[in-house]
CHARMM-style PDB file with segment names, atoms N, HN, CA, C and O in Angstrom:
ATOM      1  N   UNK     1     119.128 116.970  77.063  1.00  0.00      PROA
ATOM      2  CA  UNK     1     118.830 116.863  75.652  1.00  0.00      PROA
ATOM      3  C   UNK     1     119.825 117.693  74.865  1.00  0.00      PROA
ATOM      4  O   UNK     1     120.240 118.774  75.284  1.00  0.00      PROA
ATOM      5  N   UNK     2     120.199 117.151  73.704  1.00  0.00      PROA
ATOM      6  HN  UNK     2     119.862 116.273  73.363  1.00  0.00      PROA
ATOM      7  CA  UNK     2     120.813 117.930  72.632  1.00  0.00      PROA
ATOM      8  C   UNK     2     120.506 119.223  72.152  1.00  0.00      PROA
ATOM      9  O   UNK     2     119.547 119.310  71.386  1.00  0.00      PROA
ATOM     10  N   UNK     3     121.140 120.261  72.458  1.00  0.00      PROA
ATOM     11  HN  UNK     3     121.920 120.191  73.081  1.00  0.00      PROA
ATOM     12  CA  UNK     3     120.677 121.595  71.397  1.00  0.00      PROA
ATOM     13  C   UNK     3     120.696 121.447  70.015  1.00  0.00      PROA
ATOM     14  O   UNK     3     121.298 122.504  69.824  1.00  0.00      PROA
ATOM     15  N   UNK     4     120.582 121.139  69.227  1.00  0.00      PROA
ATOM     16  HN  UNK     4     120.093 120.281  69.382  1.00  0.00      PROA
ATOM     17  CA  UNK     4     120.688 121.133  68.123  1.00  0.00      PROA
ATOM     18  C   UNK     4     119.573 122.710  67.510  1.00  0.00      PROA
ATOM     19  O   UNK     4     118.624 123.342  67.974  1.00  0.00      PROA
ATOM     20  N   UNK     5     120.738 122.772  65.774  1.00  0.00      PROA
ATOM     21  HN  UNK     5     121.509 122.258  65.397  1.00  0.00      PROA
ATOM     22  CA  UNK     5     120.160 124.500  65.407  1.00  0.00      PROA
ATOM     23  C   UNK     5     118.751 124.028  64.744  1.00  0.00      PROA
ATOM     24  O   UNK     5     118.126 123.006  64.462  1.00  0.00      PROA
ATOM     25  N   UNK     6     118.684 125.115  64.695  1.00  0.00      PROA
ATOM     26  HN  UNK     6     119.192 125.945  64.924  1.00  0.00      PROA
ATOM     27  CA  UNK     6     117.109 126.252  64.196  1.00  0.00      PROA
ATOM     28  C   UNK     6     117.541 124.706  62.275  1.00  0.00      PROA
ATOM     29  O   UNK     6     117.233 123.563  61.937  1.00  0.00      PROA
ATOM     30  N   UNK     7     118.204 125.658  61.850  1.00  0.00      PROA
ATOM     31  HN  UNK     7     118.454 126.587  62.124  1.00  0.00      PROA
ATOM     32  CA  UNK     7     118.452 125.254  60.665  1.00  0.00      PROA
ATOM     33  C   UNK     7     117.641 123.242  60.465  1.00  0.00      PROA
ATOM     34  O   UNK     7     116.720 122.779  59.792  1.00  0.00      PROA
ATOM     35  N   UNK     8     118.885 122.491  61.713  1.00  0.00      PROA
ATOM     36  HN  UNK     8     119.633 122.867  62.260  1.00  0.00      PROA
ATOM     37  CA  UNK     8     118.318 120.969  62.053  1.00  0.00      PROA
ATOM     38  C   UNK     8     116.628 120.799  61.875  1.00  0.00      PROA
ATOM     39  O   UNK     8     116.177 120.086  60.979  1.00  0.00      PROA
ATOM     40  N   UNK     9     115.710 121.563  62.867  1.00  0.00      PROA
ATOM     41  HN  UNK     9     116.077 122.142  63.595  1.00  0.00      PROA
ATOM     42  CA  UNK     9     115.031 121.156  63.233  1.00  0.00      PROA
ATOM     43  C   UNK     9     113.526 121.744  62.168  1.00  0.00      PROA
ATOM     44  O   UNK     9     112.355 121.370  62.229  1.00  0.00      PROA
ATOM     45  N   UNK    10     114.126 122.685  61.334  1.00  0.00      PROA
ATOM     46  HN  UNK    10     115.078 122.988  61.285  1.00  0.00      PROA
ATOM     47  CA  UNK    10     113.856 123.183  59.993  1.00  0.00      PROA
ATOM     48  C   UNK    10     113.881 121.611  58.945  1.00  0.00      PROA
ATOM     49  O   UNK    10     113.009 120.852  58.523  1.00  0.00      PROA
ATOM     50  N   UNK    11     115.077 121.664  58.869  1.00  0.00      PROA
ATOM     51  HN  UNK    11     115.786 122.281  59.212  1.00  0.00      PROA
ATOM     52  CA  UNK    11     115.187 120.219  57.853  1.00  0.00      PROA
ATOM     53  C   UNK    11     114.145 118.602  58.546  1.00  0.00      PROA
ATOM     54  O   UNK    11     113.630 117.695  57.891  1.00  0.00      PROA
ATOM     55  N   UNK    12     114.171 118.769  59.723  1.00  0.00      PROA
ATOM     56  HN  UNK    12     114.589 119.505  60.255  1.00  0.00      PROA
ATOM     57  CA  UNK    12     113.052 117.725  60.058  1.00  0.00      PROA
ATOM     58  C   UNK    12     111.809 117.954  60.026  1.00  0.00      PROA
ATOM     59  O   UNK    12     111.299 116.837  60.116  1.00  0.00      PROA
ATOM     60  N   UNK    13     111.000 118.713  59.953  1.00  0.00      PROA
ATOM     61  HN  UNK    13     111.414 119.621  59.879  1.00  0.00      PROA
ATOM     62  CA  UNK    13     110.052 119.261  59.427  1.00  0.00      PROA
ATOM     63  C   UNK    13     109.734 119.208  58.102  1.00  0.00      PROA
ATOM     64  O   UNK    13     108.540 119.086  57.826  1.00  0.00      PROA
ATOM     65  N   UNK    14     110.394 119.261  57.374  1.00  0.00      PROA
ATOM     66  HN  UNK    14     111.364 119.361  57.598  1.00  0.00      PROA
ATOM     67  CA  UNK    14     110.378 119.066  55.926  1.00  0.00      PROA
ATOM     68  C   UNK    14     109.693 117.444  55.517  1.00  0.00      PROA
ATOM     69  O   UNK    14     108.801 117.105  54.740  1.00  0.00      PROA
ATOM     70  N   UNK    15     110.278 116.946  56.126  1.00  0.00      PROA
ATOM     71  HN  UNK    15     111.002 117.221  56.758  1.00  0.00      PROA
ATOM     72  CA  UNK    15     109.471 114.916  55.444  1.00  0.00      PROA
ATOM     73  C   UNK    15     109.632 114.588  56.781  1.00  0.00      PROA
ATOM     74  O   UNK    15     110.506 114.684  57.643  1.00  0.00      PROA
ATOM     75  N   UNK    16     108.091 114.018  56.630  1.00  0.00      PROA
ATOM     76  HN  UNK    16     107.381 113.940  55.930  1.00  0.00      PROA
ATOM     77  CA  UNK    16     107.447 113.268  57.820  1.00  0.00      PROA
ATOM     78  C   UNK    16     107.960 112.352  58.267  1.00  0.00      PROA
ATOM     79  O   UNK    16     107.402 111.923  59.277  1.00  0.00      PROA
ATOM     80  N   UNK    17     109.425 111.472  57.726  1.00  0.00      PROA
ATOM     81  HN  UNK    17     109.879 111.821  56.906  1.00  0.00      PROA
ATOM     82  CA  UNK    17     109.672 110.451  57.757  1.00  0.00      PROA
ATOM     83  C   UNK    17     110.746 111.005  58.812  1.00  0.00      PROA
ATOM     84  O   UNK    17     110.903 110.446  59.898  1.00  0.00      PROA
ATOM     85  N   UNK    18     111.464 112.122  58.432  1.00  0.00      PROA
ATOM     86  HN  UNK    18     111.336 112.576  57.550  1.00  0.00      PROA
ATOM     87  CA  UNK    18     112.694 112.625  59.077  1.00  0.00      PROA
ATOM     88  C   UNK    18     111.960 113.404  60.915  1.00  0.00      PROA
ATOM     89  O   UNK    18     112.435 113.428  62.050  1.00  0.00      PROA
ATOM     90  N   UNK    19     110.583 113.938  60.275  1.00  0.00      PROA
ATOM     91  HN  UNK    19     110.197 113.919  59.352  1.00  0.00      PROA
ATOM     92  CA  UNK    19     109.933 114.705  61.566  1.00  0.00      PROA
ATOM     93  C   UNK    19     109.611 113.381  62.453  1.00  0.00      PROA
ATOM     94  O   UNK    19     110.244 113.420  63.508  1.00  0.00      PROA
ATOM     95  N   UNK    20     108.817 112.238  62.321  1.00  0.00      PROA
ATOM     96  HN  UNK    20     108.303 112.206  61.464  1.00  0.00      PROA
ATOM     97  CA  UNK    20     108.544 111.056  62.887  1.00  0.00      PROA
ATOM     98  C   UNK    20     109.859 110.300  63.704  1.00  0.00      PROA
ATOM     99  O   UNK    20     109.648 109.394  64.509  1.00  0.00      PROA
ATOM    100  N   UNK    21     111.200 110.780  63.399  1.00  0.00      PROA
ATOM    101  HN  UNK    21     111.372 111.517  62.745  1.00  0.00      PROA
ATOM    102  CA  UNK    21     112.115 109.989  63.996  1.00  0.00      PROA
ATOM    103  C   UNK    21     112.989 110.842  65.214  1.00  0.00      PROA
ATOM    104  O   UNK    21     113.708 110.437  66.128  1.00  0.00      PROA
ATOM    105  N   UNK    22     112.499 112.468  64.698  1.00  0.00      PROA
ATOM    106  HN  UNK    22     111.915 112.796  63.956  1.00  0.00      PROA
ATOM    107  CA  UNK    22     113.260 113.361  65.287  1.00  0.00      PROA
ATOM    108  C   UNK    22     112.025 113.283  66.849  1.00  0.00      PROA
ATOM    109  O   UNK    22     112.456 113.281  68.002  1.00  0.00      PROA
ATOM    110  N   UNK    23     110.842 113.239  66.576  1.00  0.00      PROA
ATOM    111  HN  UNK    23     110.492 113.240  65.639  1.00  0.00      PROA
ATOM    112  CA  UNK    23     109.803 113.027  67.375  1.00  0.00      PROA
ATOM    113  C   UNK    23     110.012 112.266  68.680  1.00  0.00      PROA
ATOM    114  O   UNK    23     109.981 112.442  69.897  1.00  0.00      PROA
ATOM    115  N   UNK    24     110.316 111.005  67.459  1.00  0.00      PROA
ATOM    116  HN  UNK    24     110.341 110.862  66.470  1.00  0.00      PROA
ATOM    117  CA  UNK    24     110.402 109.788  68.535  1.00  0.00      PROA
ATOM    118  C   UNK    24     112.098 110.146  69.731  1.00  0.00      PROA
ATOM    119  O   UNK    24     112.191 109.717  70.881  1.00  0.00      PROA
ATOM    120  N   UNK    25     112.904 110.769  69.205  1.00  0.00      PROA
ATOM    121  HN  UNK    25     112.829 111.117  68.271  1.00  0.00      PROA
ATOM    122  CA  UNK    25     114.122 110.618  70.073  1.00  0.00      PROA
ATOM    123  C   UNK    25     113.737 111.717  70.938  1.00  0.00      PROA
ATOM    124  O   UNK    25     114.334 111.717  72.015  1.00  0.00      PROA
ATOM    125  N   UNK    26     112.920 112.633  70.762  1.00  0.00      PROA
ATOM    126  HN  UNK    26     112.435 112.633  69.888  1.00  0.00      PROA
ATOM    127  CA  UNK    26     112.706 113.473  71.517  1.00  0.00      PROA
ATOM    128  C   UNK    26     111.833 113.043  72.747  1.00  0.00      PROA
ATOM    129  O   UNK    26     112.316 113.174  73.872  1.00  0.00      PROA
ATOM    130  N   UNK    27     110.676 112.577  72.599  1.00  0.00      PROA
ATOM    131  HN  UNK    27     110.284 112.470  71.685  1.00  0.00      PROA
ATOM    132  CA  UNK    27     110.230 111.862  73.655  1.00  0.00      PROA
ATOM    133  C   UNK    27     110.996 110.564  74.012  1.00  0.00      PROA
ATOM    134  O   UNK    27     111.099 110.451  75.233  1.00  0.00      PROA
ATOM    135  N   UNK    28     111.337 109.957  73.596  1.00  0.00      PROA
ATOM    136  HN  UNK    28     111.253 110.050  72.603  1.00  0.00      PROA
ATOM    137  CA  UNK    28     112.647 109.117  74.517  1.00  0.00      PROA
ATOM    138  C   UNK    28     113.530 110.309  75.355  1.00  0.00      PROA
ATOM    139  O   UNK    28     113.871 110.150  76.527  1.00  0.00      PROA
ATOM    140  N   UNK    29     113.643 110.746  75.070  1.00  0.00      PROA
ATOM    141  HN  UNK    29     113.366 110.874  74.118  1.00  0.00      PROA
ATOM    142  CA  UNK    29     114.534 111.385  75.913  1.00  0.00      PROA
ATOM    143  C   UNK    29     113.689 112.140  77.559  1.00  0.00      PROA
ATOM    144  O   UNK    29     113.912 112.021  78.764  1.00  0.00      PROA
ATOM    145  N   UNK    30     112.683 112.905  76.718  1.00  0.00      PROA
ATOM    146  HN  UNK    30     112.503 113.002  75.739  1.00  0.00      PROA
ATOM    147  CA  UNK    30     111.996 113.642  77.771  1.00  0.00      PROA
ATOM    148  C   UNK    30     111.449 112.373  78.833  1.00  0.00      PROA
ATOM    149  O   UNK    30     111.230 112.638  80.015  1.00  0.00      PROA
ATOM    150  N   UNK    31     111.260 111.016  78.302  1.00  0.00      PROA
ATOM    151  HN  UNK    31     111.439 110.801  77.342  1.00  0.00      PROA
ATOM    152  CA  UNK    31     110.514 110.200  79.538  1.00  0.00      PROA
ATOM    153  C   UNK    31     111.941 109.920  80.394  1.00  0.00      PROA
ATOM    154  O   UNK    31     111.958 110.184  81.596  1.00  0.00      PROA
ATOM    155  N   UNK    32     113.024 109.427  79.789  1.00  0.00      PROA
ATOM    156  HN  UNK    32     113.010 109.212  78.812  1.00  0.00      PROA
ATOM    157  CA  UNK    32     113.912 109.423  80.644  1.00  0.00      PROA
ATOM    158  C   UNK    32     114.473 110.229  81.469  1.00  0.00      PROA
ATOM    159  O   UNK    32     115.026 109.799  82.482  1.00  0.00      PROA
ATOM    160  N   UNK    33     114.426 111.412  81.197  1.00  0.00      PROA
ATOM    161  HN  UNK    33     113.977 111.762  80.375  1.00  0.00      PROA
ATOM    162  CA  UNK    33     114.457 112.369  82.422  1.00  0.00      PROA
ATOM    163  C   UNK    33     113.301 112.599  82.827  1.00  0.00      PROA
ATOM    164  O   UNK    33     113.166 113.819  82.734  1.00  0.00      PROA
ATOM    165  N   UNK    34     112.246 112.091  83.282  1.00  0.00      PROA
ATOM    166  HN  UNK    34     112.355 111.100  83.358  1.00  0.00      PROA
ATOM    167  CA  UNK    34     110.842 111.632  84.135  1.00  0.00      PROA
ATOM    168  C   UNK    34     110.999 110.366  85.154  1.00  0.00      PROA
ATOM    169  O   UNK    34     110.642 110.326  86.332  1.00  0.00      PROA
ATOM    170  N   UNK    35     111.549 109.470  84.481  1.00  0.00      PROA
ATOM    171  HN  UNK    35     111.839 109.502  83.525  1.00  0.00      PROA
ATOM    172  CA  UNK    35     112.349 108.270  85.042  1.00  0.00      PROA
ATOM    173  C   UNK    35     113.176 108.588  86.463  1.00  0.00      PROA
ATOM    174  O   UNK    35     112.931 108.305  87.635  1.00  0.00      PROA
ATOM    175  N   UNK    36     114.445 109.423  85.707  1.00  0.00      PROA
ATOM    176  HN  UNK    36     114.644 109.653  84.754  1.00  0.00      PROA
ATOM    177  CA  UNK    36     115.384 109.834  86.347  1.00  0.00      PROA
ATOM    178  C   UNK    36     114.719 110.798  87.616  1.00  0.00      PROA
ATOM    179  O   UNK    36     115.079 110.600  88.777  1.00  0.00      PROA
ATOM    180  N   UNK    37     114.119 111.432  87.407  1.00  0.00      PROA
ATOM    181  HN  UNK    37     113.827 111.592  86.464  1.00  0.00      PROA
ATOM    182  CA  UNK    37     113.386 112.472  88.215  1.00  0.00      PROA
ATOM    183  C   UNK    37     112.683 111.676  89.347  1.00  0.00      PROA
ATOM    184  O   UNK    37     113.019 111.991  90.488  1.00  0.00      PROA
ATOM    185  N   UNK    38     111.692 110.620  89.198  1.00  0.00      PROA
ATOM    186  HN  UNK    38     111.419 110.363  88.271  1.00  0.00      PROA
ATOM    187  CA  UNK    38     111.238 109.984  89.792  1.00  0.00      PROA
ATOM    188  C   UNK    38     112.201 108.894  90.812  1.00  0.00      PROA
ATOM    189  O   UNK    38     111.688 108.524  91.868  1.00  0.00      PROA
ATOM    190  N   UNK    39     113.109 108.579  90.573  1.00  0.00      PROA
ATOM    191  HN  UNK    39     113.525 108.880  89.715  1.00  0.00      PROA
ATOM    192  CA  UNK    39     114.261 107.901  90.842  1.00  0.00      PROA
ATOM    193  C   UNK    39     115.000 108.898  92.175  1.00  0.00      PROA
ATOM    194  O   UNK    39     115.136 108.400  93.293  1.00  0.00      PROA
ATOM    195  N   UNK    40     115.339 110.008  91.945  1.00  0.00      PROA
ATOM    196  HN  UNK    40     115.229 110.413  91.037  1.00  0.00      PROA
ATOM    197  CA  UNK    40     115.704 111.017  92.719  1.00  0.00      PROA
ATOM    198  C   UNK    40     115.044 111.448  94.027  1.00  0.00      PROA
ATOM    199  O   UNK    40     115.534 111.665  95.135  1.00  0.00      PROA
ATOM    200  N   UNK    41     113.272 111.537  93.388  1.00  0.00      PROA
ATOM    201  HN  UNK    41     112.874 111.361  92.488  1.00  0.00      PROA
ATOM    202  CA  UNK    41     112.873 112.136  94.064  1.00  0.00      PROA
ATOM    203  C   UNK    41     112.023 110.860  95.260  1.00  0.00      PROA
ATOM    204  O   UNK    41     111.875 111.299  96.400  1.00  0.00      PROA
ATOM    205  N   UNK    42     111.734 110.038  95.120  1.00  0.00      PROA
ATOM    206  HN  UNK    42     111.854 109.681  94.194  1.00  0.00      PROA
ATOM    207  CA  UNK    42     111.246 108.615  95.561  1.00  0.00      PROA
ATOM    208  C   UNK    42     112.433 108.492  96.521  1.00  0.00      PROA
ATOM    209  O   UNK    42     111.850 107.492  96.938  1.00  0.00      PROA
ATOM    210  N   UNK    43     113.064 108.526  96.948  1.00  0.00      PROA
ATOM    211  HN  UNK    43     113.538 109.339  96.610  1.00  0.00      PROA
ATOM    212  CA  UNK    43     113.734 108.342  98.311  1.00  0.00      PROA
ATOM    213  C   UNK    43     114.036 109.155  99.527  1.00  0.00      PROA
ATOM    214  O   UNK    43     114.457 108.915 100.659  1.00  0.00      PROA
ATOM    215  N   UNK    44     113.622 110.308  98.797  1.00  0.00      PROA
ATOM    216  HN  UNK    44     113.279 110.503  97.878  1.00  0.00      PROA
ATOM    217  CA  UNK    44     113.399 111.849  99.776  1.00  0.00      PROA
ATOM    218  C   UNK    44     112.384 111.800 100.351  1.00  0.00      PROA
ATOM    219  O   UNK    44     112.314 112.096 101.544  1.00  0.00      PROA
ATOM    220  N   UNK    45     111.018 111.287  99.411  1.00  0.00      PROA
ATOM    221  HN  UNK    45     111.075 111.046  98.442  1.00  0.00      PROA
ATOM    222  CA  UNK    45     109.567 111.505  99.656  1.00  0.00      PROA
ATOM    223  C   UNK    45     109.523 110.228 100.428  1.00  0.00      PROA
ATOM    224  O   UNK    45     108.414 110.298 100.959  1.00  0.00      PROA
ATOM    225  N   UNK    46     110.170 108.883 100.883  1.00  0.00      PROA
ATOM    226  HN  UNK    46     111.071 108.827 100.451  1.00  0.00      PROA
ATOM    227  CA  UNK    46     110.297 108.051 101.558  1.00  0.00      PROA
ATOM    228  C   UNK    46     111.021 108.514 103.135  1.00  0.00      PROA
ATOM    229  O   UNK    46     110.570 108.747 104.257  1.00  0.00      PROA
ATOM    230  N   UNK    47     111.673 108.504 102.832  1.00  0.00      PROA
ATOM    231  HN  UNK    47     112.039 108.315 101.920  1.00  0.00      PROA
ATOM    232  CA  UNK    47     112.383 109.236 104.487  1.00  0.00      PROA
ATOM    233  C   UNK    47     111.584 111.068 104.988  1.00  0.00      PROA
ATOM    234  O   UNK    47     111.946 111.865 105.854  1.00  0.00      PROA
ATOM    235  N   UNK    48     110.558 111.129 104.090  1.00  0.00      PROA
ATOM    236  HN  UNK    48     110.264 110.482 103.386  1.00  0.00      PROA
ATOM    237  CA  UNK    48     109.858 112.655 104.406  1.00  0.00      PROA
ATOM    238  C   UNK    48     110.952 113.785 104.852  1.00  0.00      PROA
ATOM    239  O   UNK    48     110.605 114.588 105.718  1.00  0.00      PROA
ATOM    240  N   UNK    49     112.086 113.861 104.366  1.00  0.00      PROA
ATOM    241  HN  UNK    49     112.368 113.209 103.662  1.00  0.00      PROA
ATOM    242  CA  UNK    49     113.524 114.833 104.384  1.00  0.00      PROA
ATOM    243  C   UNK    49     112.666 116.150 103.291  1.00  0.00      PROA
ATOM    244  O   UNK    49     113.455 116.926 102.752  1.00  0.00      PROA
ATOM    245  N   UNK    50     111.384 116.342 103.038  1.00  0.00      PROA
ATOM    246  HN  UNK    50     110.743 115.712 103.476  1.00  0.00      PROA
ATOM    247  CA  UNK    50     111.295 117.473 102.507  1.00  0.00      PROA
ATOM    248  C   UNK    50     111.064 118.681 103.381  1.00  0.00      PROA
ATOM    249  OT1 UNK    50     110.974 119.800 102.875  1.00  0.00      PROA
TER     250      UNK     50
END
């Protein structure tokens, strides 16, 4: 995920319209690295290599 500043995430907070979109890319993001995670880990937990 993007770092983005203090200041950014200040200004999205401000209108719901700007907080609602910053929201949404944020959970897009977090499921795709859940995805990815699952993807990784699903072929280890198949061959039992833990």
């Amino acid at each position: 995920m993007a770092r983005l500043t203090l200041d950014h995430h200040w200004r999205a907070k401000r209108s719901d319209e700007a907080w609602e979109k910053h929201k949404k890319i944020a959970i897009e993001r977090l499921n795709n690295n859940n995805i990815t995670a699952g993807l990784v880990i699903l072929p280890v937990l198949k061959t039992g290599q833990i």
